[in-house]
C-alpha atoms as an extended CHARMM CRD file, in Angstrom:
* protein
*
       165  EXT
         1         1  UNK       CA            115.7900000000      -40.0960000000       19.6740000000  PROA      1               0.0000000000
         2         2  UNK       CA            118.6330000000      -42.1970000000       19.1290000000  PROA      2               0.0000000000
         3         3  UNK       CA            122.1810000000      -41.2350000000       19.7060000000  PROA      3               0.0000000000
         4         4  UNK       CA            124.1500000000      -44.1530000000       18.6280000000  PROA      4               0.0000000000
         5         5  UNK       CA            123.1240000000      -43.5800000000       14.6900000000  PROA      5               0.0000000000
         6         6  UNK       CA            125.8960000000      -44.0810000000       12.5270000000  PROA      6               0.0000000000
         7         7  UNK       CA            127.5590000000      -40.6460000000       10.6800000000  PROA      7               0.0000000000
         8         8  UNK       CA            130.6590000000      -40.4910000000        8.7870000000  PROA      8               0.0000000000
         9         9  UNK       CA            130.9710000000      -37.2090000000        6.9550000000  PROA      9               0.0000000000
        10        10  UNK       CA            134.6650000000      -37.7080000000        4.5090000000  PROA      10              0.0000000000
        11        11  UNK       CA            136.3870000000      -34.7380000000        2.2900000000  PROA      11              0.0000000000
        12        12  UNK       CA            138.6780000000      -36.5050000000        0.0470000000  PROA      12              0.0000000000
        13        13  UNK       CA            140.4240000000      -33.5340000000       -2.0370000000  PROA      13              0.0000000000
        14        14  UNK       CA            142.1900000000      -36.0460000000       -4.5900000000  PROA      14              0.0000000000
        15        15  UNK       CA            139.1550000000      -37.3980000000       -5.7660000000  PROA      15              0.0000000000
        16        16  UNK       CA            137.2080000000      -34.0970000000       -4.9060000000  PROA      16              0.0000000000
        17        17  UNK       CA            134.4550000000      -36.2750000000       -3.7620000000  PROA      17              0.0000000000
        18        18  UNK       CA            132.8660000000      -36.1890000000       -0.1150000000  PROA      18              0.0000000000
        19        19  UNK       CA            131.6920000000      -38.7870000000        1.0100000000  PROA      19              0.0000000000
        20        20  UNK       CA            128.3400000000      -38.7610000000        4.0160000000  PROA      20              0.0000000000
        21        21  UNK       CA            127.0810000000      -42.1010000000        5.4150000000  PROA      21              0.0000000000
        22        22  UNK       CA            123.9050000000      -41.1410000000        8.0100000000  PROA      22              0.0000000000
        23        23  UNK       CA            121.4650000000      -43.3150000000        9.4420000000  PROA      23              0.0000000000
        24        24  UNK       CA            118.5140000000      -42.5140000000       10.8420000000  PROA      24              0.0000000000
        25        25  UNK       CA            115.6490000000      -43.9530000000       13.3440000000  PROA      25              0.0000000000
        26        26  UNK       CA            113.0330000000      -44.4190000000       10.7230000000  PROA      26              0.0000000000
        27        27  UNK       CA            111.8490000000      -46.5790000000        7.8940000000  PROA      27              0.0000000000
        28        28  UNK       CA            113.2820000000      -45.7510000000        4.5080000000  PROA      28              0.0000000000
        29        29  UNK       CA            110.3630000000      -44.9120000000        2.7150000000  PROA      29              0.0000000000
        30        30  UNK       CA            109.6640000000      -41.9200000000        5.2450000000  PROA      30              0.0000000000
        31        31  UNK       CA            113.2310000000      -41.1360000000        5.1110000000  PROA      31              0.0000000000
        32        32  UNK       CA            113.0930000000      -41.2190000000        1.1900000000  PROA      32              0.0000000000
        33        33  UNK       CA            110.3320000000      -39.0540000000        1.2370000000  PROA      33              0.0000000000
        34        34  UNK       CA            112.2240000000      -36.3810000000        3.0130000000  PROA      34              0.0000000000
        35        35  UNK       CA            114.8920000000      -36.3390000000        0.3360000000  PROA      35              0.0000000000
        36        36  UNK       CA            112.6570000000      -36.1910000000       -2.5550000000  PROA      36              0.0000000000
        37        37  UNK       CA            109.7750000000      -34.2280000000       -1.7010000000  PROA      37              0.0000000000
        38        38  UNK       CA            109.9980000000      -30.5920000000       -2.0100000000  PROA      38              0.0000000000
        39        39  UNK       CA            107.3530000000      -29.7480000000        0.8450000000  PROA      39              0.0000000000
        40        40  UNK       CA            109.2650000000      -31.9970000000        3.3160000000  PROA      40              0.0000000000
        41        41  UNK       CA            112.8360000000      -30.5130000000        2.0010000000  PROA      41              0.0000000000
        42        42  UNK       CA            112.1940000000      -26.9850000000        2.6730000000  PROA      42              0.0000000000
        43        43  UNK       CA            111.6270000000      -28.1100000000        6.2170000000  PROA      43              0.0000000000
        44        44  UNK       CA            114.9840000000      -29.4280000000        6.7380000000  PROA      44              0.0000000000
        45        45  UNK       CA            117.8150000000      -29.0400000000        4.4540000000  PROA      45              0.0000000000
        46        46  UNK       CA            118.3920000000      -25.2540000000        5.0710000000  PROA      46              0.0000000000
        47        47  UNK       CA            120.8700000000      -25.0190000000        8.8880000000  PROA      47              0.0000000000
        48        48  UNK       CA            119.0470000000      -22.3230000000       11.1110000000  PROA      48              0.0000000000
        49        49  UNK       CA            118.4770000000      -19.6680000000       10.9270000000  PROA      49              0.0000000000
        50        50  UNK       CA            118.4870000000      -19.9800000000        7.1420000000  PROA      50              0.0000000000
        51        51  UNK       CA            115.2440000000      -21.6060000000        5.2290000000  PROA      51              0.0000000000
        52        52  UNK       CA            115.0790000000      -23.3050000000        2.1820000000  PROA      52              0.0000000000
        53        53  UNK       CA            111.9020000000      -22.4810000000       -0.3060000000  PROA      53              0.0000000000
        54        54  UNK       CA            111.4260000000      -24.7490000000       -3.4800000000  PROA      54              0.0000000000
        55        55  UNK       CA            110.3460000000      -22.6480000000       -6.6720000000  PROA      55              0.0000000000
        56        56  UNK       CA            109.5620000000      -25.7750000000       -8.7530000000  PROA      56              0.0000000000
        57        57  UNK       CA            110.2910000000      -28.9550000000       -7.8670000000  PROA      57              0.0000000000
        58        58  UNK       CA            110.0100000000      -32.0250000000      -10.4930000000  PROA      58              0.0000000000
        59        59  UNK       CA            111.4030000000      -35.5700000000       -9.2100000000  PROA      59              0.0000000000
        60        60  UNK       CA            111.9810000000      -37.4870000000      -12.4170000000  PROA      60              0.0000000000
        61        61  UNK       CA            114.7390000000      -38.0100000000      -14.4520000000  PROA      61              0.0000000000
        62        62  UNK       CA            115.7780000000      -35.3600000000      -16.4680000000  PROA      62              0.0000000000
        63        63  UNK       CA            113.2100000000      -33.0710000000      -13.9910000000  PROA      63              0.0000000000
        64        64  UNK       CA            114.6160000000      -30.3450000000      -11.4710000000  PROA      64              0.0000000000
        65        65  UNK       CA            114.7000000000      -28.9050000000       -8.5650000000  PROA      65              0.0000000000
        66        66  UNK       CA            114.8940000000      -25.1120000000       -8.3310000000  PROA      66              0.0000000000
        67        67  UNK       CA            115.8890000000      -23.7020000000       -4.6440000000  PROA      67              0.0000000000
        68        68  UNK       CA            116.9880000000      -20.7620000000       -2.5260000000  PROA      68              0.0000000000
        69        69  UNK       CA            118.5810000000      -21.2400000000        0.9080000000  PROA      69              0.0000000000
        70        70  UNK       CA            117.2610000000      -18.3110000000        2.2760000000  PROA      70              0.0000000000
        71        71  UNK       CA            119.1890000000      -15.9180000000        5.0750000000  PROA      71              0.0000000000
        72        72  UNK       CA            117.3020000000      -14.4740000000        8.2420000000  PROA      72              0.0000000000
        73        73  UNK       CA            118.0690000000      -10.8920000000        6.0830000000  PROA      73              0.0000000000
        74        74  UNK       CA            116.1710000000      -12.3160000000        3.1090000000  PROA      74              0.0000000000
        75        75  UNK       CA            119.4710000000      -12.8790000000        1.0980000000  PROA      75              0.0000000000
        76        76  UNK       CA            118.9150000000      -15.6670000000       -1.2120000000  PROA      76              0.0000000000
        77        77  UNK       CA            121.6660000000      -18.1400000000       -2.4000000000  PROA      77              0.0000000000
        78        78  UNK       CA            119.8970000000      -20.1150000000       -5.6960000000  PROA      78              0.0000000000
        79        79  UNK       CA            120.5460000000      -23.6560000000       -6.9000000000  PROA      79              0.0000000000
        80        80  UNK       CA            120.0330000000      -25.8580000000       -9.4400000000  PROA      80              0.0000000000
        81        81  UNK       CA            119.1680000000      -29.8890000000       -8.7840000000  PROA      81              0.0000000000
        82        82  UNK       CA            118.5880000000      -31.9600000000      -12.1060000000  PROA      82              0.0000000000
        83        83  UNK       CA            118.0420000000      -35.4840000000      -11.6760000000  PROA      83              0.0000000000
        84        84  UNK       CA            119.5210000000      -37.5070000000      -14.0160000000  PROA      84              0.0000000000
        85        85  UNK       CA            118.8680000000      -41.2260000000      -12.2330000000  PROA      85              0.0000000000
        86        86  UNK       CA            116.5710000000      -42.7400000000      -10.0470000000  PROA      86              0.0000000000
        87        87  UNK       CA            115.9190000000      -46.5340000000       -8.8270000000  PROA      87              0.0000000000
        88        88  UNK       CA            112.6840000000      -45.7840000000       -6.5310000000  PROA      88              0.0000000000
        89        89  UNK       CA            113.3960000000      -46.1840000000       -2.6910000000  PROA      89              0.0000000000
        90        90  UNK       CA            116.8630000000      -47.5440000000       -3.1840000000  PROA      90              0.0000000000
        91        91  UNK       CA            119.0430000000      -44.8190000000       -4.9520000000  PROA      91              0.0000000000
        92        92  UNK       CA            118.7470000000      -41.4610000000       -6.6970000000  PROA      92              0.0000000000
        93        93  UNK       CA            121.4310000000      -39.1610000000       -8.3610000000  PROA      93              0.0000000000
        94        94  UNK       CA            121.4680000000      -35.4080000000       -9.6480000000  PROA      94              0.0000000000
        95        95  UNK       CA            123.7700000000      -32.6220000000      -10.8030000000  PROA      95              0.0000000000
        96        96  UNK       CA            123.5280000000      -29.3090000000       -8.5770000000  PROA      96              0.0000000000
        97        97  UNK       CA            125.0310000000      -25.9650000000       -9.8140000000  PROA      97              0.0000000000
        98        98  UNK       CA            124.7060000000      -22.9470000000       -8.0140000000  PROA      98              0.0000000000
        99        99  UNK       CA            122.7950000000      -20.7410000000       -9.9180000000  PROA      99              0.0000000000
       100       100  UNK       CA            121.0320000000      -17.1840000000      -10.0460000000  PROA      100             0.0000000000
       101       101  UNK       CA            117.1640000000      -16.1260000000       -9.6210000000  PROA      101             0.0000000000
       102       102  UNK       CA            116.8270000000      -16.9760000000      -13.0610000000  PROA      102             0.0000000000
       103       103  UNK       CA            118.4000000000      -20.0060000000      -13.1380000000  PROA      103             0.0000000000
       104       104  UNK       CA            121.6840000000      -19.4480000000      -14.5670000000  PROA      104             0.0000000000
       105       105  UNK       CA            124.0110000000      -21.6050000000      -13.4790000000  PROA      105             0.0000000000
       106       106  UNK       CA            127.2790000000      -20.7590000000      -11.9910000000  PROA      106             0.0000000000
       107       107  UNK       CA            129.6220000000      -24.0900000000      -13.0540000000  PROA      107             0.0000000000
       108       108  UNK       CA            131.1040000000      -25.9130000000      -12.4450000000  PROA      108             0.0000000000
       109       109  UNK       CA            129.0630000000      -28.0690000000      -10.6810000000  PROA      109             0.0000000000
       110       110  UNK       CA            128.8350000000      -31.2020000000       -8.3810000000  PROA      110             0.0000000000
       111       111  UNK       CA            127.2160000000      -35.0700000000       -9.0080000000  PROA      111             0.0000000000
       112       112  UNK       CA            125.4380000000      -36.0710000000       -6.1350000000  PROA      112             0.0000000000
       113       113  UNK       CA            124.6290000000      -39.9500000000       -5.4890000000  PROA      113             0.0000000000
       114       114  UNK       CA            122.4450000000      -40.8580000000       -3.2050000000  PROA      114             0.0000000000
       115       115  UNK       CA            121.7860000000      -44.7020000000       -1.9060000000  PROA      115             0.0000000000
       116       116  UNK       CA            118.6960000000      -45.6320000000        0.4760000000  PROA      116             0.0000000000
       117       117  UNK       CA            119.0040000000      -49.1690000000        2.8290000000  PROA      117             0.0000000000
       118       118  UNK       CA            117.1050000000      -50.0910000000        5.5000000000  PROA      118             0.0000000000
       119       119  UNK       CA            117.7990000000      -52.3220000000        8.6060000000  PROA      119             0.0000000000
       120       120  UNK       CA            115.4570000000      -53.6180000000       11.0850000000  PROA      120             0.0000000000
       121       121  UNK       CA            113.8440000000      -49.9300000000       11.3610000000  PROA      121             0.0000000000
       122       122  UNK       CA            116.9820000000      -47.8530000000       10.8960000000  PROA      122             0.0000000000
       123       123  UNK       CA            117.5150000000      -46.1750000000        7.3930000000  PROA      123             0.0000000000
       124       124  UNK       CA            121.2880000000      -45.7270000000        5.9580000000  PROA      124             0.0000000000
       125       125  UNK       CA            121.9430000000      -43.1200000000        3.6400000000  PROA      125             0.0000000000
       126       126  UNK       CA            125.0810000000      -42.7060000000        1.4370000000  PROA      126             0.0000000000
       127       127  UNK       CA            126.0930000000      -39.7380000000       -0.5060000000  PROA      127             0.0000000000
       128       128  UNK       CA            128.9220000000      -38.7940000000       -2.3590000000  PROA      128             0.0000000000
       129       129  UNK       CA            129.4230000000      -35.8170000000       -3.9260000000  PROA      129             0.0000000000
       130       130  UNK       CA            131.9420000000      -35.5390000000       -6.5600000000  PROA      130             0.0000000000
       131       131  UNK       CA            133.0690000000      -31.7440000000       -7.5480000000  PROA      131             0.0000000000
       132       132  UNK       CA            134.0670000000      -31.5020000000      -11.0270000000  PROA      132             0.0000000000
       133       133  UNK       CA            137.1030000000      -29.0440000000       -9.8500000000  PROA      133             0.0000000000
       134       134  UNK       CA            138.9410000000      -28.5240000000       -6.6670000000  PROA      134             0.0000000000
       135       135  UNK       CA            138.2790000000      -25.2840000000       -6.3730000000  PROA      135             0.0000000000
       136       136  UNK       CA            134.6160000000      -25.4730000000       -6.3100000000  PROA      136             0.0000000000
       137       137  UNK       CA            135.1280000000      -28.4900000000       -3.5800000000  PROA      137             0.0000000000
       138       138  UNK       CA            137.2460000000      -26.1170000000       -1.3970000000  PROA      138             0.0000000000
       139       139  UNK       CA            134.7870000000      -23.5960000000       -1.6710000000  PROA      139             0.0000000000
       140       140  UNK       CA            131.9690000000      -25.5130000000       -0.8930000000  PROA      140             0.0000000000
       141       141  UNK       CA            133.8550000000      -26.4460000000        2.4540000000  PROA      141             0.0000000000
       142       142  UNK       CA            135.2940000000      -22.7180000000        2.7430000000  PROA      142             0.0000000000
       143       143  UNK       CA            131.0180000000      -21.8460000000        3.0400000000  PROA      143             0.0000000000
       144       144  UNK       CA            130.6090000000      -23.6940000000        6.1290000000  PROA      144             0.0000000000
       145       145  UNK       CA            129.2410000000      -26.9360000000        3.8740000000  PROA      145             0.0000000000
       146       146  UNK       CA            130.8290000000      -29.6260000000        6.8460000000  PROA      146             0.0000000000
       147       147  UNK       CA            128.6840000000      -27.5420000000        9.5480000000  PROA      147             0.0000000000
       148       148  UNK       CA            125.8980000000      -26.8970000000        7.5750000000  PROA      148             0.0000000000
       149       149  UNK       CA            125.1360000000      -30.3450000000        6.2920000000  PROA      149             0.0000000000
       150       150  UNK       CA            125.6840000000      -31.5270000000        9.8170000000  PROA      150             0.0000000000
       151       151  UNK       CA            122.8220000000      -28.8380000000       10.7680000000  PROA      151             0.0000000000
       152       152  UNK       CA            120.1800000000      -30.1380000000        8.5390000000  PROA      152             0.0000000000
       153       153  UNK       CA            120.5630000000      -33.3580000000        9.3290000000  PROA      153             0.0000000000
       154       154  UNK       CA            120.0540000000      -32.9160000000       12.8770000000  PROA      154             0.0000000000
       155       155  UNK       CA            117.0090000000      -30.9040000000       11.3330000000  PROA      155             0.0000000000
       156       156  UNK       CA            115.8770000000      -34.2570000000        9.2370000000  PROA      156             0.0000000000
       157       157  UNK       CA            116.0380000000      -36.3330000000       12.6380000000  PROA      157             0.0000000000
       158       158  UNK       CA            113.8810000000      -34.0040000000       14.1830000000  PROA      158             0.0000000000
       159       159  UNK       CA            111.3780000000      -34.1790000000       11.3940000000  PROA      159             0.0000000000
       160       160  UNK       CA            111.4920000000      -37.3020000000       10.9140000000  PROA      160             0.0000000000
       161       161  UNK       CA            110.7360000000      -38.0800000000       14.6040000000  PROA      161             0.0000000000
       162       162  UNK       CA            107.7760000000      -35.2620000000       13.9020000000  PROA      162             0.0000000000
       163       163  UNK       CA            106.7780000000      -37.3780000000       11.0830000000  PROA      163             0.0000000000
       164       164  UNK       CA            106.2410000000      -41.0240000000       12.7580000000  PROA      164             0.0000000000
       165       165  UNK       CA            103.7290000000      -40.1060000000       15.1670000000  PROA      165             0.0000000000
């Protein structure tokens, strides 16, 4: 596993945007996979000891995602993902709410862009993740988002490693 792999994680409350550049030791269209797959998601994007499990899962524009990050108690903390653009292998973006069991969604909300590059074998991912208020940016962080996304990442380079043998 690689060590030197670039990440730059960014909160910048004026905009309300953070901003993530990761790369990882893998080709993109693995990595890619593990952002828009649901069966390859659950196995990552939830920090231990929590779990992620994918109601429904439909990766096309104007198609969702429907998620709970699951606690080691069995408490369940329910999103909403719709994707509202996506340029195959190179860039995707979505709106996520946080929502209840049935899918009603707490706003405001957050636009999530993603953009896929790949370098002689190492994958670069940028996000940014603009908050539509300040107070839904400050809470995000206030949940232990820094940490957390941190966490599943390390989880995705583990996978990923997993994945290419």
């Amino acid at each position: 596993m690689k060590t030197d792999l670039l990440f730059d994680f960014t909160v910048d409350k004026p905009s309300k945007t953070v901003y993530i550049t990761r790369e990882f030791a893998a080709e993109l269209p693995l990595v890619w996979d593990a952002f828009t797959k649901a069966e390859l998601l659950d196995q990552w994007v939830a920090p231990k000891p929590w779990s992620a499990r994918t109601k429904y899962m439909n990766f096309e524009v104007g198609g969702r995602r429907f998620y709970a990050m699951v606690s080691p108690e069995g408490q369940e903390r329910w999103a909403v993902q719709e994707f509202t653009s996506i340029s195959p292998k190179t860039n995707f973006k979505m709106y996520n709410a946080f929502s209840d069991e049935n899918e009603n969604r707490v706003l405001p909300g957050s636009d999530w862009d993603y953009n896929f590059s790949e370098q002689n074998g190492i994958t670069k991912v940028n996000i940014s993740i603009y908050n539509e208020s300040l107070e839904r940016l400050e809470m995000m962080i206030e949940m232990g988002f820094t940490e957390g996304f941190k966490m599943s990442v390390d989880n995705l380079e583990k996978l990923l490693e997993s994945l290419k043998k």
